[in-house]
TIBAKOL-839167 format. One record per residue (C-alpha): y, z, x. Coordinates in pm, 1 decimal, padded with zeros to 6 digits. Example, Ala and Ser with C-alpha at 12.3 -4.5 7.8 and 13.67 -1.06 7.14 Angstrom:
2
@north=-00450.0&up=00780.0&east=01230.0
@north=-00106.0&up=00714.0&east=01367.0
END
This chain:
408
@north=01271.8&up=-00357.3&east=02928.0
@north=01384.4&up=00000.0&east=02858.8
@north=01736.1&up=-00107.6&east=02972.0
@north=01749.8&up=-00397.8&east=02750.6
@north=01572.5&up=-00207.3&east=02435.3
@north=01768.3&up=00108.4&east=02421.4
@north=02061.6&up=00038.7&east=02259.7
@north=01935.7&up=-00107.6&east=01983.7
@north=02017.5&up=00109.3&east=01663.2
@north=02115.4&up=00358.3&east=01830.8
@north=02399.0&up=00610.4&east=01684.2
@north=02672.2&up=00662.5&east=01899.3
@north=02820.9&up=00959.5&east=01747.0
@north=02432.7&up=01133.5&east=01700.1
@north=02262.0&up=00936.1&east=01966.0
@north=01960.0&up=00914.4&east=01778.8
@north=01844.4&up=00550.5&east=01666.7
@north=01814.9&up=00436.6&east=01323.5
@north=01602.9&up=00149.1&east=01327.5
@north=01476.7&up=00149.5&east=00957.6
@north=01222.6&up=-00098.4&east=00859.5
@north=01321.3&up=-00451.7&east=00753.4
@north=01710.0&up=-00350.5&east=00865.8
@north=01922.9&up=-00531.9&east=01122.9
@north=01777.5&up=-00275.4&east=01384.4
@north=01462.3&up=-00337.7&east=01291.9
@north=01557.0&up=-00722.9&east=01308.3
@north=01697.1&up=-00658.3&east=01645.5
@north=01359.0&up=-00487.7&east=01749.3
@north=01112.5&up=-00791.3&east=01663.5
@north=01338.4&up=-01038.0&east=01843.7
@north=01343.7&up=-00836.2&east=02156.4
@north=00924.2&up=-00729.3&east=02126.9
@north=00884.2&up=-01171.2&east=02044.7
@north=01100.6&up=-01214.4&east=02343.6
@north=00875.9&up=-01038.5&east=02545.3
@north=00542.0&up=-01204.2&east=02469.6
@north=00710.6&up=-01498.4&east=02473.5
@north=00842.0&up=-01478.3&east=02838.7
@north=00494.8&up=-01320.0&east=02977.5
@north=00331.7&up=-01663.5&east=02812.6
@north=00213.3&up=-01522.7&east=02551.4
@north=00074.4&up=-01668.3&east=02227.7
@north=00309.9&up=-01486.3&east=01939.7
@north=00241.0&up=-01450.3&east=01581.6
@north=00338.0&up=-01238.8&east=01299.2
@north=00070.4&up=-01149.7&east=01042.3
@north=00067.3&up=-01136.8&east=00671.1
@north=00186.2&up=-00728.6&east=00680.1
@north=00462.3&up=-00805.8&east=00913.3
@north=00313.0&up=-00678.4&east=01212.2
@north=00324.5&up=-00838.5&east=01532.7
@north=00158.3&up=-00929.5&east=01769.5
@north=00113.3&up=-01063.4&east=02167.8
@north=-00176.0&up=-01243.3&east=02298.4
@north=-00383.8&up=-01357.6&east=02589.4
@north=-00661.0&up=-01521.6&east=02531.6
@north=-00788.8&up=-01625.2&east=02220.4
@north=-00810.6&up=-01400.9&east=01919.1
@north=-01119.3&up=-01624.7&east=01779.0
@north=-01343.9&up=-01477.3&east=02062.5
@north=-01402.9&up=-01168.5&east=01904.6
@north=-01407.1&up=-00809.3&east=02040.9
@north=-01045.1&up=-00815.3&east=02163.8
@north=-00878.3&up=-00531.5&east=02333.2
@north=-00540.5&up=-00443.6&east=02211.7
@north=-00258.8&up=-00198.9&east=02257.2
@north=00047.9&up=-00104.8&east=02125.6
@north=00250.3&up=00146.1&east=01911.9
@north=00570.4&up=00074.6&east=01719.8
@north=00969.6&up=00040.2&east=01701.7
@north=01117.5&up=00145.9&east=01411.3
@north=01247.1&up=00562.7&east=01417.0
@north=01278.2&up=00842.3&east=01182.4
@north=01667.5&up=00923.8&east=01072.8
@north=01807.3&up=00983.5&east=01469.0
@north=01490.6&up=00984.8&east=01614.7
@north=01437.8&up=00981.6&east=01991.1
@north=01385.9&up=00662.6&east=02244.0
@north=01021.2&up=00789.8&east=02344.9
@north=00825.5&up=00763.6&east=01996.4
@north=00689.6&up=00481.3&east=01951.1
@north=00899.9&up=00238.5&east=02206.9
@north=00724.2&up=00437.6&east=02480.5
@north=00379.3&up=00235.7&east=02407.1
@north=00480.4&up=-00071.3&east=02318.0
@north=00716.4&up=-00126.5&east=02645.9
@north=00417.4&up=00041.2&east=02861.6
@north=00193.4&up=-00183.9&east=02680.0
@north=00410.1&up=-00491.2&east=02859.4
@north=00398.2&up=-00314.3&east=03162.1
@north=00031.9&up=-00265.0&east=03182.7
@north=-00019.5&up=-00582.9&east=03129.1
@north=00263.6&up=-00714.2&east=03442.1
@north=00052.4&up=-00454.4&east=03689.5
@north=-00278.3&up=-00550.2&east=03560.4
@north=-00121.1&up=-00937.7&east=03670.2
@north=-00002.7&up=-00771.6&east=03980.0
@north=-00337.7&up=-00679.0&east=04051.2
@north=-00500.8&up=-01036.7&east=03999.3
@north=-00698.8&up=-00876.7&east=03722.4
@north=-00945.0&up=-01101.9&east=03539.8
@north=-01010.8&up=-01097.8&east=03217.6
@north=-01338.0&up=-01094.1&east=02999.4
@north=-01206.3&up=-01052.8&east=02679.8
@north=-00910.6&up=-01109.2&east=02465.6
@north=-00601.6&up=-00883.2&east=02533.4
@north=-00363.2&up=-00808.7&east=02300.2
@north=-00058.8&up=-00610.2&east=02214.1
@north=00121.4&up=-00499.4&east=01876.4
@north=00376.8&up=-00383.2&east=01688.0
@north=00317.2&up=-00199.5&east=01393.3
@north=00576.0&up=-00267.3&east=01087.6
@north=00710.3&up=00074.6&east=00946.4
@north=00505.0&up=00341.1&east=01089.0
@north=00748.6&up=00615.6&east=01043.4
@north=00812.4&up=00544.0&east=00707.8
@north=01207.0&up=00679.1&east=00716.9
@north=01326.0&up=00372.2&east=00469.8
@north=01043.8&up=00384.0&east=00182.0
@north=00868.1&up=00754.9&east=00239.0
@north=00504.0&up=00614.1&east=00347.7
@north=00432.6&up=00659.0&east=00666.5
@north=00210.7&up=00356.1&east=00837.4
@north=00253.8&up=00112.4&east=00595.1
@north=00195.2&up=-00162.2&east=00807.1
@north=-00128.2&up=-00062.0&east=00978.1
@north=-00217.6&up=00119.2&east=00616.7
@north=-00216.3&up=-00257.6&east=00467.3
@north=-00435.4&up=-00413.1&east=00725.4
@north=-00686.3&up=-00153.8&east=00709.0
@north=-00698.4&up=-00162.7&east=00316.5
@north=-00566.1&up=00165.7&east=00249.9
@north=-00266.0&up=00110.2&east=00093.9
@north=-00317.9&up=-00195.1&east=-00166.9
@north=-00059.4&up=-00454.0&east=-00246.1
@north=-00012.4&up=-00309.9&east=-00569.7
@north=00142.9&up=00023.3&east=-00440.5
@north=00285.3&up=-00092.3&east=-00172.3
@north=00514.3&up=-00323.1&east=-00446.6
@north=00595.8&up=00000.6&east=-00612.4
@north=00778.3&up=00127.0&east=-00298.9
@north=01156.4&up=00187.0&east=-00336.6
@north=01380.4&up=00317.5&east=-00080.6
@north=01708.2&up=00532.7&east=-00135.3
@north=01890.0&up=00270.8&east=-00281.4
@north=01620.6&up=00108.8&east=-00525.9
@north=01564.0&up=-00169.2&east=-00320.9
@north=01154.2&up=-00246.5&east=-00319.1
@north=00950.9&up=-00346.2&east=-00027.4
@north=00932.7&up=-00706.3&east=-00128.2
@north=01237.6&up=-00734.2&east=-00179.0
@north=01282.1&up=-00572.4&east=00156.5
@north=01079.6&up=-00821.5&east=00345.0
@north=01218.8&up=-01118.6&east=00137.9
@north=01571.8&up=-01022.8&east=00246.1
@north=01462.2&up=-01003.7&east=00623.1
@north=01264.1&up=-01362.4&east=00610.2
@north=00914.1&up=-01291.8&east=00536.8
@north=00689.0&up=-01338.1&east=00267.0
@north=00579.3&up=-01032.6&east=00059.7
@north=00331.4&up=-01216.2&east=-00158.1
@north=00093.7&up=-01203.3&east=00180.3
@north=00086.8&up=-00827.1&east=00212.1
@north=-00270.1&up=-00682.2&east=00211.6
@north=-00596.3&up=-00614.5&east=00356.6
@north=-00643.1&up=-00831.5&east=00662.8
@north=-01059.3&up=-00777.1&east=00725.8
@north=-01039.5&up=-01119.5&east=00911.1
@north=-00803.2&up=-00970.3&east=01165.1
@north=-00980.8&up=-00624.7&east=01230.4
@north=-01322.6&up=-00790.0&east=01273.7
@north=-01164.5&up=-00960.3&east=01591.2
@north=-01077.0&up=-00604.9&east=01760.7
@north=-01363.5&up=-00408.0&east=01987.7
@north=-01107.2&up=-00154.2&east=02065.9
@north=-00746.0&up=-00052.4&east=02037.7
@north=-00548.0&up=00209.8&east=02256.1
@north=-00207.7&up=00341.6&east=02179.1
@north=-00017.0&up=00505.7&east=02437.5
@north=00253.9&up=00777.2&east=02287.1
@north=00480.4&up=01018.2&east=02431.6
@north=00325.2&up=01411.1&east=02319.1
@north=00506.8&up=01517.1&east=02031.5
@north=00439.1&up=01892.9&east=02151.9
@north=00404.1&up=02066.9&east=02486.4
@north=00033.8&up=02061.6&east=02545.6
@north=00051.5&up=01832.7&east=02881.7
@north=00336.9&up=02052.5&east=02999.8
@north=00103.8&up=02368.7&east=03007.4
@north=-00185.7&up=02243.9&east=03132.6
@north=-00322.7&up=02166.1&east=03461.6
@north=-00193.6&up=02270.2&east=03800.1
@north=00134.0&up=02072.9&east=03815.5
@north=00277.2&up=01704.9&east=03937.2
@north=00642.0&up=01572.5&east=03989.2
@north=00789.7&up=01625.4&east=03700.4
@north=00694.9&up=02009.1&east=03646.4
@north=00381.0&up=02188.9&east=03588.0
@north=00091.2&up=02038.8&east=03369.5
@north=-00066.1&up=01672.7&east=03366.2
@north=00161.0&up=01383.1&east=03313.2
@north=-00099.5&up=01216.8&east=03131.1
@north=-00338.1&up=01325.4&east=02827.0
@north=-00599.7&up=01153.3&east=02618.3
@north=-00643.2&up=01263.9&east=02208.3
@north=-00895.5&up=01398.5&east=02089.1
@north=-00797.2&up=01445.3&east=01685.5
@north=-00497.3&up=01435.1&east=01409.2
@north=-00467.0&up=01699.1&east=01177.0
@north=-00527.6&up=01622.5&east=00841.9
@north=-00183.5&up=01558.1&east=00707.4
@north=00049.0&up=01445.0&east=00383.7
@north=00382.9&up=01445.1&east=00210.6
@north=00417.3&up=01624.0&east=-00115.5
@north=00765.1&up=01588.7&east=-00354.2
@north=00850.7&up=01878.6&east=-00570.3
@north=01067.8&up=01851.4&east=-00849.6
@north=01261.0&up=02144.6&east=-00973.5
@north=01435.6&up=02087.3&east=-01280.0
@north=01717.1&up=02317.2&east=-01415.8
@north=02033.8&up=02285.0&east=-01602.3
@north=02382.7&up=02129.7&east=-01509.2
@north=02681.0&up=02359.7&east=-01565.1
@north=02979.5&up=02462.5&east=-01425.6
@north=02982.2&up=02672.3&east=-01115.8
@north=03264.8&up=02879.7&east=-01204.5
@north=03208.1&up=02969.1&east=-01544.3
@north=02905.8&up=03027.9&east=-01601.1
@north=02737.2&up=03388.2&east=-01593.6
@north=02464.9&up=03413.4&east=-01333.6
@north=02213.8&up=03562.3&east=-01632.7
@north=02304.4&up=03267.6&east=-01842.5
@north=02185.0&up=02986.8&east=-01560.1
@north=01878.8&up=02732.4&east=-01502.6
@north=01946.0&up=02685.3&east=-01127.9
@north=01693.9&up=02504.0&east=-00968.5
@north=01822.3&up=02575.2&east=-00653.5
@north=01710.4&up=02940.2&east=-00661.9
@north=01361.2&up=02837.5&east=-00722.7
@north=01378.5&up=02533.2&east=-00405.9
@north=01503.2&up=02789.5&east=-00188.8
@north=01229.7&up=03098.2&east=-00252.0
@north=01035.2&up=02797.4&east=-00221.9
@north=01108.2&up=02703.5&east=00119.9
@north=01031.2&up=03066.9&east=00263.7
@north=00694.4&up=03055.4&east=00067.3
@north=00611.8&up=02755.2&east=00253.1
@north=00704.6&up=02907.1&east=00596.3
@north=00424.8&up=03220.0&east=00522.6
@north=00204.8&up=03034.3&east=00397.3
@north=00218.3&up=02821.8&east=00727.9
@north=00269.8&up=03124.0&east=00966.0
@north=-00070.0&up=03320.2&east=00763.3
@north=-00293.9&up=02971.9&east=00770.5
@north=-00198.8&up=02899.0&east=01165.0
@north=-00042.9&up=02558.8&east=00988.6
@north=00256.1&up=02421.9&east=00985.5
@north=00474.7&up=02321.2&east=00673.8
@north=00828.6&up=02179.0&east=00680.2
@north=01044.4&up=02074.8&east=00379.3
@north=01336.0&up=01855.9&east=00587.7
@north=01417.1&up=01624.1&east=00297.5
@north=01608.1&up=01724.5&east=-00042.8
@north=01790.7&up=01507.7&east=-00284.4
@north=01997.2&up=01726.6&east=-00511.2
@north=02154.4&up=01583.4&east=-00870.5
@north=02455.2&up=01617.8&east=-00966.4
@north=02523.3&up=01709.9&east=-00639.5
@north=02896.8&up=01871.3&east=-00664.9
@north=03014.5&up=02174.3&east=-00460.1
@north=03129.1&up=02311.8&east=-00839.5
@north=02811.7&up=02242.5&east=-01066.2
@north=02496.1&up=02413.3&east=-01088.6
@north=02223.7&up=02144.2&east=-00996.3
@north=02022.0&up=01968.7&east=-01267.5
@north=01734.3&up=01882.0&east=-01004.3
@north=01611.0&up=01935.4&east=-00665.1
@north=01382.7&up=01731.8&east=-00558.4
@north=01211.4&up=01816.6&east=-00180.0
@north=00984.3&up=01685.1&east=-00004.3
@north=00706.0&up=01912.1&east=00202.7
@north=00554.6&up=01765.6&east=00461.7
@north=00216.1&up=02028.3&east=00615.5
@north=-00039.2&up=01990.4&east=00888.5
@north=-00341.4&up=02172.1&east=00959.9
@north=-00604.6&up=02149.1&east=01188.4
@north=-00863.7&up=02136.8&east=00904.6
@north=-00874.0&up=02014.4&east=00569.3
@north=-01002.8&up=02369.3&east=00414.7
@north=-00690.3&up=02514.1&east=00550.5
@north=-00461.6&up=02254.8&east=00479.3
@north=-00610.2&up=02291.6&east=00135.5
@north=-00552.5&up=02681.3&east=00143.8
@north=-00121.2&up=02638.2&east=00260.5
@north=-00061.9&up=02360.4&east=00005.3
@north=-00234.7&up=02535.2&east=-00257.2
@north=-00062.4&up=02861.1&east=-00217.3
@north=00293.7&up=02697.4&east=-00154.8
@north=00268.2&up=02544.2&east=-00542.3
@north=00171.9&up=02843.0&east=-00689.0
@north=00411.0&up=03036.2&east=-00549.4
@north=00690.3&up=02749.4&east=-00654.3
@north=00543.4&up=02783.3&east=-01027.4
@north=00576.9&up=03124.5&east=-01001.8
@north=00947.4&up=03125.1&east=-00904.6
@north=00992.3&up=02870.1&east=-01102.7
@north=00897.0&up=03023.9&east=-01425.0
@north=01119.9&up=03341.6&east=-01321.3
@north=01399.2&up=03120.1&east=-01343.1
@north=01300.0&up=02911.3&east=-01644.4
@north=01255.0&up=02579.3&east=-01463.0
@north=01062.9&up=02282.9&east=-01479.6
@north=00831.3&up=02165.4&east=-01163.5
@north=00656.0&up=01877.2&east=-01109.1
@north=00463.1&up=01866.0&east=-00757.7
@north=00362.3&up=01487.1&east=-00677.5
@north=00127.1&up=01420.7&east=-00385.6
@north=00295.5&up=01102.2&east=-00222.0
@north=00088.5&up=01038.0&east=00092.8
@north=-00239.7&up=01206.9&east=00259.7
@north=-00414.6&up=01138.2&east=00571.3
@north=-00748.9&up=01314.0&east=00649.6
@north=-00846.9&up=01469.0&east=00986.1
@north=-00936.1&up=01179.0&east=01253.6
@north=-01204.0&up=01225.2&east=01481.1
@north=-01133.8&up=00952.9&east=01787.4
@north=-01436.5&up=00753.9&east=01818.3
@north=-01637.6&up=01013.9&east=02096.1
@north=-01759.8&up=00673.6&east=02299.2
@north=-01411.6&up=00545.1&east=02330.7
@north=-01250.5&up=00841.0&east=02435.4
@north=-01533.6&up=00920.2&east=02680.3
@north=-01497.2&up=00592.4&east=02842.7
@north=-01118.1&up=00681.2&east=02889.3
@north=-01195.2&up=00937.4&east=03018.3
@north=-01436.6&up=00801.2&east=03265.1
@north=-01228.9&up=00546.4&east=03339.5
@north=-00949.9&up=00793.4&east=03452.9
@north=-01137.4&up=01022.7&east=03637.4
@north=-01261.0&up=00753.3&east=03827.7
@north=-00975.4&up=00575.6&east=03960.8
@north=-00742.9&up=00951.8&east=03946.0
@north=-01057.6&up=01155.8&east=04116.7
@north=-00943.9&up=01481.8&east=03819.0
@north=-01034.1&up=01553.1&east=03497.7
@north=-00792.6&up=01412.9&east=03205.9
@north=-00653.8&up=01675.4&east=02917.8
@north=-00797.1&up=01611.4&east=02596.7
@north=-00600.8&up=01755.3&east=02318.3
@north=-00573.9&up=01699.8&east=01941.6
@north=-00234.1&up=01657.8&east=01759.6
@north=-00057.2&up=01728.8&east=01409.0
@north=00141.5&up=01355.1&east=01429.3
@north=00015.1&up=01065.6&east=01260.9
@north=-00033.7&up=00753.1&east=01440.8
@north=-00160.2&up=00375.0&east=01343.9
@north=-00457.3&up=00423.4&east=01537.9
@north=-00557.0&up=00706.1&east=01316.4
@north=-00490.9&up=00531.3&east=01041.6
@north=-00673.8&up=00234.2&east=01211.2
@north=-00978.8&up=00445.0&east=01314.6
@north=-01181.8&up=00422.7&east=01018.5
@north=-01189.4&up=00034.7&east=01084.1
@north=-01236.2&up=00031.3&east=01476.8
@north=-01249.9&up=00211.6&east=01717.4
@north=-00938.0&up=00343.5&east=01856.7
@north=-00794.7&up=00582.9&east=02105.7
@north=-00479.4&up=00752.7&east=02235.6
@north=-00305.5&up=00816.2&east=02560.4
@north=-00018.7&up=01121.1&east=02530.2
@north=00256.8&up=01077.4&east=02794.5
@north=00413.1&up=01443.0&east=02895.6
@north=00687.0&up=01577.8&east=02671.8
@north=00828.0&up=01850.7&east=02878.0
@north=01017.9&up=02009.7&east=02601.9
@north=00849.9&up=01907.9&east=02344.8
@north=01097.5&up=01838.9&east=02165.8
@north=01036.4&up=01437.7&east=01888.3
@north=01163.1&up=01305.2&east=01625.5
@north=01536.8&up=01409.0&east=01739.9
@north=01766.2&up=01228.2&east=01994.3
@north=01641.9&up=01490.2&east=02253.6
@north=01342.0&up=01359.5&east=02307.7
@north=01246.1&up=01294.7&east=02641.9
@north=00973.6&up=01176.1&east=02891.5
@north=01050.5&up=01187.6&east=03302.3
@north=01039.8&up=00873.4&east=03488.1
@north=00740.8&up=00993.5&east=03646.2
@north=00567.9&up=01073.4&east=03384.9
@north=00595.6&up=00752.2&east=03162.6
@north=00493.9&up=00521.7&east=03497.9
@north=00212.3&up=00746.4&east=03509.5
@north=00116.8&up=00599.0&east=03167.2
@north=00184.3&up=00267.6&east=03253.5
@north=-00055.6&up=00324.1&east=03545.6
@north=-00306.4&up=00526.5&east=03309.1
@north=-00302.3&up=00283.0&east=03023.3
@north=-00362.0&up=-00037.3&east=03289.8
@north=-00658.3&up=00123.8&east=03378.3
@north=-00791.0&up=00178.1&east=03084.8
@north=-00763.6&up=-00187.4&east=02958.0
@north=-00900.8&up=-00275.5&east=03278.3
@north=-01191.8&up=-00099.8&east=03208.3
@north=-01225.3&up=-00279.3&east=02893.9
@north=-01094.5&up=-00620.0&east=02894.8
@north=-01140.6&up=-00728.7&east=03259.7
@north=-01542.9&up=-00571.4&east=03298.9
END
């Protein structure tokens, strides 16, 4: 599966993948995840956000079990995020065959539509519509790069857009839902007292997100020429983006947070004129909301400030939050049980700054994560890596978890 998945939008002069949602890639992506259920006999369906999804049993029995993650990638992202849990998701299920398992409930895996949210800057959007928490409404307003809206996103790639929404029906049908992911971080690599593939536990289970969200600041200056025009006499809004930037790295460094502004747009955008706007993007984490609070806060004043020094204009435009998730305690105690049991050790619990569908999913049902070992801990970048070892460790881990709860 890994073999046949990996070179799909895939860079060849980065090698990072670019599999943007509603794209060829992305295309490319669903086939292969359809062909899957479809040779393991599963039933296959899409819903009405575009998700899909793999089943055995039937979904009309109530209290299904279901795994999963995504496919689509940030801008030359790694193989690991996201592909990791959806291809150990298959393989669980083959050993859980393997082992004659029987199962009690309904089983079912998925792929979440658009979780990183590269194309239209909204992160989740396809488990954020099936929980209710992004509303068809806004999710119309969505643009990419180019202009190009959601629906008419979805419309070009074959599916209907007038469907998108809450999907209460759907969730009422899931007791529980389990997403395997590789660590984005080096937690598992520093705990424990070692395995194959270097010191620490191959295999974690989450405990939290951060409370997380995207902000877009606006800095609005002047055009003018770069080579004639006195520094005293200029509105560059670069000056004020940049002092910016370091303000945000404090700010981070004081709070024990972490804030990151990895996206500009810049207009005119010419090597010889002054810009007219900057427009960036901060993206901060924290591992409570008070904090959070405390870094965001303190990064827009100190923009206004520099800002005013310089005599531009700033706009600051919160564009996405998520608040802290607690994993349902019961969930991830029964994890935990259940890998204690068959592994005879404790299993890592650890909390993370990276949003995932089953936070977003959490306030619906309950839902819990598996972290496969990053050794580097290096995501979102074509380094990104998870040993051999490690990620059939997961596959082992995550079949005995929905052992435990499909097959009791």
């Amino acid at each position: 599966m890994w073999a046949d998945l990996g070179p799909i939008g895939r860079n060849p002069e980065t090698g990072g993948y670019r599999r943007y949602a509603w794209t060829g890639a992305d295309a490319d992506c669903r086939t292969w995840f359809q062909e899957q259920a479809e040779s393991r006999g599963l039933a296959y369906e899409t819903d009405r956000n575009g998700n899909q999804w793999a089943w055995l049993g039937d979904p009309s029995q109530g209290d299904a079990v279901v795994t999963g993650s995504h496919l689509d990638s940030v801008p030359d992202g790694g193989a690991f995020d996201g592909p990791l849990g959806v291809v150990s998701s298959f393989a669980a299920l083959d050993e859980l065959r393997a082992r004659g398992a029987r199962f009690t409930k309904p089983l079912a895996i998925t792929n979440f539509g658009d979780e990183e949210g590269a194309r239209f800057g909204l992160a989740c959007v396809g488990s954020r519509l099936t929980a209710g928490k992004l509303t068809r409404e806004a999710a119309y307003e969505l643009r990419d790069a180019d202009g190009v809206s959601l629906p008419q996103a979805m419309e070009a790639a074959g599916y209907d857009p007038s469907t998108i929404g809450a999907d209460p029906e759907r969730l009422a049908r899931i007791g529980a839902f389990v997403e395997l992911h590789v660590e984005q971080g080096r937690a598992l690599a520093l705990s424990g007292s070692g395995s194959a593939a270097g010191s620490g536990d191959a295999v974690g289970i989450a405990s939290a997100i951060w409370p997380h969200g995207r902000w877009r600041f606006d800095f609005r200056g002047e055009a003018n020429h770069a080579g004639t025009t006195r520094l005293v006499d200029r509105r560059d809004p670069m000056l004020s983006y940049a002092e910016t930037v370091l303000a945000a790295r404090r700010e981070a460094e004081l709070a024990g947070a972490v804030a990151t502004f990895g996206k500009i747009a810049v207009e005119p955008n010419g090597v010889n004129a002054i810009p007219s706007l900057v427009r960036g993007w901060l993206d901060s984490r924290a591992a409570d909301q008070a904090t959070l609070d405390t870094v965001v806060t303190a990064i827009e004043k100190a923009a206004r400030e520099y800002a005013d020094r310089h005599g531009i204009d700033l706009d600051v435009v919160r564009e996405s939050f998520t608040p802290v998730v607690e994993f349902e305690h019961a969930l991830r105690d029964e994890l935990g049980a259940v890998l204690r049991e068959r592994t005879g050790r404790e299993v890592p619990v650890l909390g993370t700054g990276a949003g995932h569908d089953a936070g977003i999913l959490s306030g619906s049902i309950p839902t819990a994560m598996l972290f496969v070992r990053n050794p580097t801990g290096v995501s979102h970048s074509p380094a990104e890596h998870a040993a051999e070892d490690d990620c059939l460790a997961g596959v082992q881990a995550l079949a005995d978890v929905l052992e435990g709860l499909a097959c009791r």
